[in-house]
Every structure is written in C-alpha cells, then in structure tokens.
C-alpha positions in Angstrom: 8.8 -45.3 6.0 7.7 -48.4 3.7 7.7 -50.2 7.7 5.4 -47.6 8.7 3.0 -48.0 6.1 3.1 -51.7 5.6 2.0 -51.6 9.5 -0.4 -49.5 8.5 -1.8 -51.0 5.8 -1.9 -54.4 8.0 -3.9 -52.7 10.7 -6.3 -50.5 9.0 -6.4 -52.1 5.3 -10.0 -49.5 4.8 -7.7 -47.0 4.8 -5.6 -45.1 2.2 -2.3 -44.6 4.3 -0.4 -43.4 0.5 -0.3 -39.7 2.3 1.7 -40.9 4.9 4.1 -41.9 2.3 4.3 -38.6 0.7 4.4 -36.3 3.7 6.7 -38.5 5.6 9.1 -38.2 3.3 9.0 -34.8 2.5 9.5 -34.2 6.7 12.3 -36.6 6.7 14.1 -34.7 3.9 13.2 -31.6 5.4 15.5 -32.8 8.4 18.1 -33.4 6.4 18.1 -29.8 4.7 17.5 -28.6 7.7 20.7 -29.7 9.7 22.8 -28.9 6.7 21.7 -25.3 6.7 22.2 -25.3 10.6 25.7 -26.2 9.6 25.9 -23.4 7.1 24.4 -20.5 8.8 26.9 -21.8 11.6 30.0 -21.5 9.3 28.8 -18.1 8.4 28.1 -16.7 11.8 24.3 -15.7 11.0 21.2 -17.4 11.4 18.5 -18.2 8.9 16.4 -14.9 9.4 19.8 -12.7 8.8 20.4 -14.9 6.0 17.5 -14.5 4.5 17.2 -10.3 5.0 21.0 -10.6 3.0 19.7 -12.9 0.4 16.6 -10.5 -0.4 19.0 -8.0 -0.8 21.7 -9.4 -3.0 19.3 -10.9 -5.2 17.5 -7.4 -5.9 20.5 -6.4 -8.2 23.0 -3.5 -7.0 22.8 -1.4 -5.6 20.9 -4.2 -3.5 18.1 -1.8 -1.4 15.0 -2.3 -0.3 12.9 -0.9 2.0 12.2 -2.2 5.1 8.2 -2.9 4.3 9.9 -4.5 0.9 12.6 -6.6 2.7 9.4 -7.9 5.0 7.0 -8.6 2.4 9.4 -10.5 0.6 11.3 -12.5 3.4 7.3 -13.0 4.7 7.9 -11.7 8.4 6.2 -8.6 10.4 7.7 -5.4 11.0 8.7 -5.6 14.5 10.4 -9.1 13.6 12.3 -7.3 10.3 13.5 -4.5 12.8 15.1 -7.1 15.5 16.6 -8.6 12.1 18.2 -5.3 10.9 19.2 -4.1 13.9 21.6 -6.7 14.4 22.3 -7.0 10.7 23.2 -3.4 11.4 25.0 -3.7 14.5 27.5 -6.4 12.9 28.2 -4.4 9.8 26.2 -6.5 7.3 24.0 -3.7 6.5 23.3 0.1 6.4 19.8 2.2 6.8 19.6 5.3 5.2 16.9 8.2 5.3 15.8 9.4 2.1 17.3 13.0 1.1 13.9 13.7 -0.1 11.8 12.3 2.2 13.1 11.4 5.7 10.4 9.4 6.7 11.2 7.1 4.0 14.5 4.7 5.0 15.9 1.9 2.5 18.4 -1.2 3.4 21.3 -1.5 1.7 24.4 -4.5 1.8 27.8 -3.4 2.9 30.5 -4.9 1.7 31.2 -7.2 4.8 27.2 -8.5 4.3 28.0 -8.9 0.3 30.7 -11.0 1.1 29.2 -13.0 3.6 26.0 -13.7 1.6 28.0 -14.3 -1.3 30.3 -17.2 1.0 27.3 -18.6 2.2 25.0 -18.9 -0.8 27.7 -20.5 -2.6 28.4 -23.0 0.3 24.3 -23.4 1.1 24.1 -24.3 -3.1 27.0 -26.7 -2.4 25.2 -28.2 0.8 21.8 -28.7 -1.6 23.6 -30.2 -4.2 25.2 -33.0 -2.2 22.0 -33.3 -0.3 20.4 -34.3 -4.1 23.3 -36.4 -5.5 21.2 -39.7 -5.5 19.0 -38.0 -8.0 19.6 -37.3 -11.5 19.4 -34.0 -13.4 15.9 -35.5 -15.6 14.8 -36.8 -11.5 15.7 -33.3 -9.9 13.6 -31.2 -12.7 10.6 -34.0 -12.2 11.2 -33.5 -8.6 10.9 -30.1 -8.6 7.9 -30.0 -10.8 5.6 -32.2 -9.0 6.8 -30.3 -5.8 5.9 -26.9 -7.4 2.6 -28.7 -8.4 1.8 -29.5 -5.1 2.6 -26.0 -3.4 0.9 -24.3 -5.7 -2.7 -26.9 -5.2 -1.9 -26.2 -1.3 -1.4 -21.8 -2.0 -4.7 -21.8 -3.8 -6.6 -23.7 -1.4 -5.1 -21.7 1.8 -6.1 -18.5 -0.2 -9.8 -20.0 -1.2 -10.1 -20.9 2.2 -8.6 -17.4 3.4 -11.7 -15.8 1.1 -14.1 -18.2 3.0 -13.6 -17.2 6.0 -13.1 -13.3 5.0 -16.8 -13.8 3.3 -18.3 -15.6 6.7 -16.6 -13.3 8.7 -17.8 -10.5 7.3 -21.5 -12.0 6.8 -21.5 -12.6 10.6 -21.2 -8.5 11.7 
C-alpha cells in the first residue's frame, strides 16, 4: 500500500491520495477476515447467511425465536431471501417454524438443539479466527481501532440516510 501511494503521490503530487491509504487497507483486511470466515463456515457445514439466521437467534436469549419479518430485519435481507435461508436451515435440522396457537397466520423461528450446538462451535471458533487475525494489535490499539472504525460507520450511516431523505424529498417533489 505505502508503494501504491508513494507512486501516487509521484504522479499526481495536486492530489490528496491519503484515502487510498485508508480504504485500501480496510479492503485488504477485509480479505483476510474474509477467507478465515470461508474457512469457518466451511468447518461448520453452513454458509455465512445460515450463520447469520443461527446467530440472530442465539443471541436473542432462550428460548431463541424470532419471527421471520424479525430474523430479516435484523440479519438485513428480504423476505424471499430469509425463506430460502430457513428452508434449508429447516431442512438440515438447525431450526424449527411454528404457527402460533393463537394466531395461525403468525409463525416464529426457533434453534433446535443440533442449530444451538453448531452456532455455539462456530461462534466460538469464528471469535478464535478474529482474534488471531488481530494479534499484531494490542488491547489499548484494538479499542482505538474499534473506535475510530465505529466513528467512521456511523459518519458514512448518517450520510447514506441524509442522502436517502434527499432523494425521498426530490422524489416526491417531482410527481
């Protein structure tokens, strides 16, 4: 990265290449995390979409339920994709649907045992993949780390929702 943008710099000295620097390093890491959870949904015979469905539930607290509307909202998919999710969740074991007794439009998700233990294997051996991933950093660099990350995100949320509003506002100016 410092190659890149000393050629940079070289070339195009009016500009401020310091960007580069930050979001090429965050996509490089990102590569890194990424094959390591490759290698952990792997090991635990799911993919990142199941996992995530089975860590929405676990973290809710028993009896670990949500509805299927809940489990999308919070894992940040559509319907149609939660459905293919749970359907196979289902199929394999990991999770049971059940109809409300009082009203049977209404279904919620639940964890089985078999998806509680494998989301309970695989958290713990995702945790363990992070961790050695950020072994070059200290506890004190990790919590600035994650600060000025958290910093960032939330700068980019509030300008993708402003932005969001804008074009609501212009949108609905324009019929």
């Amino acid at each position: 990265m410092s190659t890149i943008l000393e050629q940079w710099r070289r070339q195009r000295p009016d500009l401020d290449v310091s960007p580069v620097g930050v979001f090429g390093r965050i996509s490089r890491i990102d590569r890194h995390k990424a094959t390591a959870l490759r290698e952990v949904y792997r090991r635990h015979d799911c993919d990142a979409g199941e996992y995530d469905v089975l860590a929405a539930l676990r973290r809710t607290g028993p009896p670990h339920e949500l509805t299927p509307t809940e489990l999308s909202r919070t894992v940040l998919v559509n319907s149609a994709t939660m459905t293919e999710r749970l359907t196979r969740l289902e199929q394999r074991g990991l999770v049971l649907r059940t109809r409300s007794d009082t009203d049977r439009r209404s279904v919620s998700v639940g964890l089985t045992t078999a998806g509680r233990d494998l989301i309970d294997s695989a958290v713990r051996d995702l945790l363990a993949s992070e961790t050695r991933l950020l072994d070059g950093l200290t506890d004190a660099d990790q919590r600035a780390l994650a600060r000025l990350l958290a910093k960032l995100a939330g700068d980019l949320d509030a300008k993708e929702i402003s932005a969001r509003g804008v074009r609501a506002r212009h949108d609905w100016d324009n019929t």
